[in-house]
C-alpha positions in Angstrom: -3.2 2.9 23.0 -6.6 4.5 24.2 -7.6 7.5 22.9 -10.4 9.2 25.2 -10.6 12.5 23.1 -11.3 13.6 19.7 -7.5 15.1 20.1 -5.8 12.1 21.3 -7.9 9.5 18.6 -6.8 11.8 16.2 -3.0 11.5 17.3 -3.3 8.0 17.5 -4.8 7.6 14.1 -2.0 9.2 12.8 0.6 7.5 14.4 -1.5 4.5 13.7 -1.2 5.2 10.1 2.4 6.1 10.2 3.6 3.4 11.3 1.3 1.2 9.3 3.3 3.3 6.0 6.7 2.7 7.2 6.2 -1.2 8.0 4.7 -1.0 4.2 7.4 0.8 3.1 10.0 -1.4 4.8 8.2 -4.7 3.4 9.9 -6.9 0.8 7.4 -6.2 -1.6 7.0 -3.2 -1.5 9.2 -2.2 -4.7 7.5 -4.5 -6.7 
């Protein structure tokens, strides 16, 4: 994803970030 405005970086930072939480979440290890 490119994000050509402040708005949409933002977005995408945020959905970048999500994402990044629930794969963390979701690991194995995560519990430990």
């Amino acid at each position: 994803m490119i994000a050509t405005t402040p708005r949409g970086f933002r977005k995408a930072t945020f959905l970048y970030s999500g994402a990044l939480n629930v794969a963390f979440l979701n690991s194995p290890g995560a519990a430990a």
